[in-house]
C-alpha positions in Angstrom: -14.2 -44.1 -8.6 -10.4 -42.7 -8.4 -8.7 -40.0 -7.1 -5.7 -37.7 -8.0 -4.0 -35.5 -6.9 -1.0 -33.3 -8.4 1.1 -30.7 -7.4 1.3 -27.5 -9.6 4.7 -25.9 -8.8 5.0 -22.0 -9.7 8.1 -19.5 -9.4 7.9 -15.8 -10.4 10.7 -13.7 -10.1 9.8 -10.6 -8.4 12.0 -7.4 -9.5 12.3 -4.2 -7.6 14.4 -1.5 -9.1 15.2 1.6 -7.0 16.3 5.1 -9.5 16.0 8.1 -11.1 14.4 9.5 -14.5 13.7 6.3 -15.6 13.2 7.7 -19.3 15.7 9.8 -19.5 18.5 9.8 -22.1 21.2 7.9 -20.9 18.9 5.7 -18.2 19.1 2.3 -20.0 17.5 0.6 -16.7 14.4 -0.5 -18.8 16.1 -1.5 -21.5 17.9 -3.8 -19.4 15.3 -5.2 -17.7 12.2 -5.5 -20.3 12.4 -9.3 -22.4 11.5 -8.3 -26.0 10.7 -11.3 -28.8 12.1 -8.3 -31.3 8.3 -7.0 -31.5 6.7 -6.7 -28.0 4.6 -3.8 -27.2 4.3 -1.5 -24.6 1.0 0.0 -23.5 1.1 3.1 -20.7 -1.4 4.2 -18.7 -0.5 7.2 -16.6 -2.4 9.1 -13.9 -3.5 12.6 -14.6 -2.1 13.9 -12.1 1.5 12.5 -12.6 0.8 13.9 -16.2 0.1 17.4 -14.9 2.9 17.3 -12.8 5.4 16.4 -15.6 4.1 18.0 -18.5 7.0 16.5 -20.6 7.0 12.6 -19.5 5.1 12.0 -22.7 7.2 13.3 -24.9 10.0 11.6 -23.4 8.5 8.5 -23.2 8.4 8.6 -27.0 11.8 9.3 -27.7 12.7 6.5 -25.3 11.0 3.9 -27.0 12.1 5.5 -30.5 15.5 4.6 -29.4 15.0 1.6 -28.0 15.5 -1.6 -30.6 13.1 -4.3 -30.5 10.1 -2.5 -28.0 7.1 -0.8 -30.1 5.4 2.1 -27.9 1.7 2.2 -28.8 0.0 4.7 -26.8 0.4 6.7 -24.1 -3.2 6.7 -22.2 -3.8 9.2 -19.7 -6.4 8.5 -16.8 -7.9 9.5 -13.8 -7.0 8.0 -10.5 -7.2 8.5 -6.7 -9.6 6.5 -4.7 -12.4 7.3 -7.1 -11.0 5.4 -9.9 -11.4 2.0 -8.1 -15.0 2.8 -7.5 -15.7 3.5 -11.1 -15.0 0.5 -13.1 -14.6 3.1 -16.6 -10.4 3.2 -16.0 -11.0 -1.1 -15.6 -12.8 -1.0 -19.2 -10.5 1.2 -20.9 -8.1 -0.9 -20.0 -9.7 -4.1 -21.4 -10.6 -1.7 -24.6 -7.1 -0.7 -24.9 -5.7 -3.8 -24.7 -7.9 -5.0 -27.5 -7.8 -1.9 -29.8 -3.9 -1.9 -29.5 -3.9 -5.9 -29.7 -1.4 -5.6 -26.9 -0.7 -9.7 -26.6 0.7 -11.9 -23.7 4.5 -10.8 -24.4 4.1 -7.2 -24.0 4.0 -4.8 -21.6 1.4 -3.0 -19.6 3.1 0.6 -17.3 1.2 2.0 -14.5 2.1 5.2 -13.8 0.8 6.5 -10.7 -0.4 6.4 -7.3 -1.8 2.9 -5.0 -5.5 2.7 -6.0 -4.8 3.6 -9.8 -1.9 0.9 -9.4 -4.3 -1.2 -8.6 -7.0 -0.8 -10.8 -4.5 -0.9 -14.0 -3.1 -4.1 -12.4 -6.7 -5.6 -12.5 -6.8 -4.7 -15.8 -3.5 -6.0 -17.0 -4.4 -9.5 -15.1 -7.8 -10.4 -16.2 -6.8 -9.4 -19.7 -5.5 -12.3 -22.0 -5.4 -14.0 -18.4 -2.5 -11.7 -17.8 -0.4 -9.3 -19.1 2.7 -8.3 -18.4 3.0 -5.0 -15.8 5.0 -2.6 -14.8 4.6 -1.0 -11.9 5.8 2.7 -11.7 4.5 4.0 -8.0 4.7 7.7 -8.1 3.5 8.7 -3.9 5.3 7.3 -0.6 2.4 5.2 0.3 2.7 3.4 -2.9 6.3 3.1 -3.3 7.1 2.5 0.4 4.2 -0.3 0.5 1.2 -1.0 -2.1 3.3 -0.8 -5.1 6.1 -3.6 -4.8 3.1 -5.9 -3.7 1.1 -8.5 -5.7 -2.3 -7.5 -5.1 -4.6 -5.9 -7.5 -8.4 -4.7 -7.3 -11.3 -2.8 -7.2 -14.1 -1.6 -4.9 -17.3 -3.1 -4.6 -20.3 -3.8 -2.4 -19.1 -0.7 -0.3 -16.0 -2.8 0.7 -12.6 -2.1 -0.5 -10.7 -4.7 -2.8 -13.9 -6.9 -3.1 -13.0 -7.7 -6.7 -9.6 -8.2 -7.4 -7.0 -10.3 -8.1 -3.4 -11.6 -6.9 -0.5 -11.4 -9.8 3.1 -11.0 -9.4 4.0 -8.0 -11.8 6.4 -8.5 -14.2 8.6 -5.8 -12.2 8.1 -2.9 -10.1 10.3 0.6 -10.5 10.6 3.3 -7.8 11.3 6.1 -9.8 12.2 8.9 -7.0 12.0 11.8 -10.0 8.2 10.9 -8.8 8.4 11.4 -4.8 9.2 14.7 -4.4 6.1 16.2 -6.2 3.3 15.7 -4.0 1.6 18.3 -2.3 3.8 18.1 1.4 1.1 16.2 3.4 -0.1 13.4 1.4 4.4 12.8 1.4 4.4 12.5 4.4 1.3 10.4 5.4 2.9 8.1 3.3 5.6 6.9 5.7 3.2 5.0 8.3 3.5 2.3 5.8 7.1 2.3 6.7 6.3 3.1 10.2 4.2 -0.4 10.0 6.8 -2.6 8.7 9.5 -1.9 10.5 6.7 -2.7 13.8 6.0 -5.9 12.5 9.6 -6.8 10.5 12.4 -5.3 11.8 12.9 -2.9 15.3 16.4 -1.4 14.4 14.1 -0.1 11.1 12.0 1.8 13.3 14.8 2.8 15.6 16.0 4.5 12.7 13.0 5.7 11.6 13.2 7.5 15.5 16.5 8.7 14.6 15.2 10.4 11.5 11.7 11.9 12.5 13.0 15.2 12.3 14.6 14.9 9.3 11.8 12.7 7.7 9.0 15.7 9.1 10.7 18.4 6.7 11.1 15.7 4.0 14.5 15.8 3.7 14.9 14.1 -0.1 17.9 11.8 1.0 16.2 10.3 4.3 12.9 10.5 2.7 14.1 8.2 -0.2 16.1 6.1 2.5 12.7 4.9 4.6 10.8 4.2 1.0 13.5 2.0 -0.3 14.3 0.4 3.3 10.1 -0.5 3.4 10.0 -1.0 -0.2 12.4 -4.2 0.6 11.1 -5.2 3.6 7.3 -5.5 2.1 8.7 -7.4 -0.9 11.1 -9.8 1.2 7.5 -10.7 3.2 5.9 -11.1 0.4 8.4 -13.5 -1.8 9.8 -15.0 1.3 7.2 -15.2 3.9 5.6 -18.1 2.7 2.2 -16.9 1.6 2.4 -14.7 -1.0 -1.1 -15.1 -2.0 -2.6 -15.2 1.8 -4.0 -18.8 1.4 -3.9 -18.8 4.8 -5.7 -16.3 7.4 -3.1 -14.1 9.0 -1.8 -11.2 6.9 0.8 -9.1 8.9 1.7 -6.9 6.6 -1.7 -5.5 7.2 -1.1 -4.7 11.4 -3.7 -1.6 12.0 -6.1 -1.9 9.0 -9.3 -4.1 10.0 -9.9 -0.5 11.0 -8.3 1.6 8.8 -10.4 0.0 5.6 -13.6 0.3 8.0 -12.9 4.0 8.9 -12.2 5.0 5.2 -15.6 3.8 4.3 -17.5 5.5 7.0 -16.2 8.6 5.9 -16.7 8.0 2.4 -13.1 7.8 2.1 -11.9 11.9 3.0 -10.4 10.1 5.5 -7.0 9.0 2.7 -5.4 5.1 3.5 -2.4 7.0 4.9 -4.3 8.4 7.5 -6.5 5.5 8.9 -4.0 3.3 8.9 -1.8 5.5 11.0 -4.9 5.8 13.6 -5.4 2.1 12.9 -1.9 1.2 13.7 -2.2 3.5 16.9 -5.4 1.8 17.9 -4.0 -2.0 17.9 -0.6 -0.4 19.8 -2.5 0.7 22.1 -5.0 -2.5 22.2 -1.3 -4.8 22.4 -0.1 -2.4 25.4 -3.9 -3.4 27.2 -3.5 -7.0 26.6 -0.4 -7.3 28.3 2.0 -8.1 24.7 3.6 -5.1 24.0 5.4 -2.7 26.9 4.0 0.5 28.0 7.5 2.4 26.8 7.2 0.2 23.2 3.2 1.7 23.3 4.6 5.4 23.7 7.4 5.1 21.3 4.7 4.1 19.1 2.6 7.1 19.0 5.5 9.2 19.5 6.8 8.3 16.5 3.4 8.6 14.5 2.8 12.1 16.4 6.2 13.3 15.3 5.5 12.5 11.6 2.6 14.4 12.2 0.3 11.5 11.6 -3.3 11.6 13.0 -4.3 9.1 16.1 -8.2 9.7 16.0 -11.1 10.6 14.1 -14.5 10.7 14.9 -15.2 7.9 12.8 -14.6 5.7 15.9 -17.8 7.4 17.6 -20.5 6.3 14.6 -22.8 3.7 16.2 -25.8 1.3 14.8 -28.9 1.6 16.3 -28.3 -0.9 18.7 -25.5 1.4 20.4 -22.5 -0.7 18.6 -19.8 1.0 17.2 -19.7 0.8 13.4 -16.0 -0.1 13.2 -16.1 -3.1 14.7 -18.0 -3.9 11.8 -14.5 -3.7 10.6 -13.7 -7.1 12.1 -16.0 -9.2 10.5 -14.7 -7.6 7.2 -11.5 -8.5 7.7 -12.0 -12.1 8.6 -14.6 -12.8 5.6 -11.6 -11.2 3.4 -9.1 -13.6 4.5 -11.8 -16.9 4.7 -11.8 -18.6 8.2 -11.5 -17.3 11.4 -10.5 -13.8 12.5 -6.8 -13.2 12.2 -5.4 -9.8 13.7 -1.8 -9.0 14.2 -0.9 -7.4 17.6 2.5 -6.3 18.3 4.6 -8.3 21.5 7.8 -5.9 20.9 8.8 -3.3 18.7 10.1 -5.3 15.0 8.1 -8.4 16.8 4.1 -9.7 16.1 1.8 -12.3 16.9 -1.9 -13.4 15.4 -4.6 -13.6 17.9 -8.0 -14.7 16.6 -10.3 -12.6 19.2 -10.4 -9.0 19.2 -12.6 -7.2 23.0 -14.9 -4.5 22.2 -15.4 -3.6 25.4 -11.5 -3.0 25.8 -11.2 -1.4 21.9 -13.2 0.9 23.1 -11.2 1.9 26.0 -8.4 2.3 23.9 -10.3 4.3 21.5 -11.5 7.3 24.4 -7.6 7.0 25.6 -6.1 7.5 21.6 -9.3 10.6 21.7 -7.7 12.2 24.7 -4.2 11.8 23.9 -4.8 13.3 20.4 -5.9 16.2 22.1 -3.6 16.8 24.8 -1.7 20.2 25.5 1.6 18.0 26.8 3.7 15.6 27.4 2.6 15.5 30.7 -1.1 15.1 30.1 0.0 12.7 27.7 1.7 10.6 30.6 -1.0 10.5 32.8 -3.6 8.6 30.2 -1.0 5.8 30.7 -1.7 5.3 34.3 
């Protein structure tokens, strides 16, 4: 009997473009950046509600390609996407039809126009098809162009749990199209930044003193700060990911996720009304406060914290917190077990030691989440600062 082992050495080139109209006349980005054999093909899906929004992006995507040598446009597919598309696998097998009826091969391209979870579920498609087609990423919302949408994940839902089927694959190259940011409806904008809000806690401290700086500014969604925090996240994500050492979280902590063992949990329990944006900016106030009570992070880091996420007019609770199992257990904390089965071995939660600063721990206290969850309940429902102040002592 012998043994051998060898060392399979991969590098992928991750590109992140930051502009504007990216198919306007005159915007030769993507010329520039697509590699054509003289015949590749370009397949786009696009989210319906990116094509309501910009009832002409069809048509100009046409006379873009018509006028670009050596790049054959052959369809422009429309599709429904929001959170219900990756919990209906019929946008995962149009894809795979697509790619067959168009005969769209290993060389061409694959766009995804739209928001995170119809990102993701095209990206799913493009990866398991021909074992992976090239994809373009084109995030339209905050949440996906500050966060989700320069990453490497893709997936779908299953077994009630999110991302159960999916798949890891670097996209091709990822464009942050800012034509696209300022058309959501106001809220759903804004909830978008506590993806920012999260990486500068876990990446970089004068990002979040800046993001302090800005709140007002960031609040009435001023266009110039508001492109500012995606495109200073946007980076910071992707410099984790490329640099960080485990791009495809071989190992078990994943800190780019700080606040979401309970964010994924509280979507689910709600049936996801509750959007990503919004659990993870109560899951992100949850393990502040949880860091604060374990002794890591300062009391004034803990306020600045929710400050911050108050002043973006985030939420800090929901009543999801309060479901419980027969037994008296509350469900979240089924949330836990979740997370660690997700990553393989043992549990591996981020908590925060300093603003811009983290550090794993593998044990999570119930007794003392709990605490932290009637204190985030109060405080969401104070009449002032000074009520506010008093839950800290």
């Amino acid at each position: 009997m012998t043994e051998h082992d060898y060392t399979i050495s991969l590098n992928y080139q991750h590109r992140i473009r930051f502009t504007r109209d990216a198919f306007a006349e005159g915007n030769r980005m993507l010329a520039r950046l697509l590699q054509t054999n003289g015949r590749a093909k370009v397949l786009i899906y696009l989210e319906d509600s990116v094509a309501e929004a910009f009832p002409k992006l069809q048509e100009q995507m046409v006379e873009y390609f018509a006028s670009t040598p050596g790049l054959e446009l052959k369809r422009v597919q429309v599709a429904p996407g929001a959170e219900i598309c990756k919990r209906d696998e019929k946008v995962l097998h149009s894809v795979w039809d697509t790619v067959n009826e168009e005969k769209i091969d290993r060389h061409s391209y694959i766009f995804a126009i739209g928001g995170g979870a119809f990102l993701d579920v095209i990206g799913f498609g493009a990866a398991t098809s021909h074992r992976g087609v090239r994809l373009v990423r084109f995030p339209t919302t905050t949440l996906s162009q500050d966060d989700s949408g320069v990453g490497v994940k893709n997936g779908i839902n299953a077994f009630g749990k999110k991302n159960w089927l999916g798949s890891f694959a670097v996209p091709y190259a990822v464009v942050n199209d800012f034509a696209f940011l300022h058309t959501q409806p106001e809220d759903v904008r804004r909830d978008g930044l506590v993806e920012a809000v999260k990486v500068a806690l876990v990446r970089d401290g004068a990002f979040f003193d800046w993001l302090e700086d800005n709140v007002k500014l960031l609040t009435k969604l001023r266009p110039h700060a508001l492109e500012e925090a995606v495109e200073r996240s946007a980076i910071l994500h992707a410099e984790h990911i490329a640099q960080g050492g485990d791009p495809f979280e071989l190992g078990s902590s994943r800190p780019l996720d700080y606040g979401h063992w309970s964010a994924h949990k509280l979507e689910q329990l709600t049936d996801f009304s509750l959007s990503h944006a919004q659990a993870v900016s109560i899951g992100v106030a949850l393990d502040t406060l949880y860091s604060w009570r374990t002794g890591r992070l300062s009391e004034d880091g803990a306020k600045r914290v929710l400050r911050l996420l108050d002043g973006l007019q985030l939420p800090l609770y929901h009543e999801g917190f309060e479901m419980q199992h027969e037994d008296g257990r509350r469900k979240v904390f089924d949330g836990l077990e979740e997370f660690r089965e997700h990553l393989g071995g043992e549990l591996t939660v981020l908590l925060l030691r300093d603003v811009g600063k983290g550090e794993d721990v593998h044990h999570m206290d119930e007794a003392l989440l709990e605490f932290c969850m009637e204190m985030l309940k109060h405080y969401s429902r104070a009449s002032s600062i000074e009520e506010r102040e008093r839950l800290f002592h």
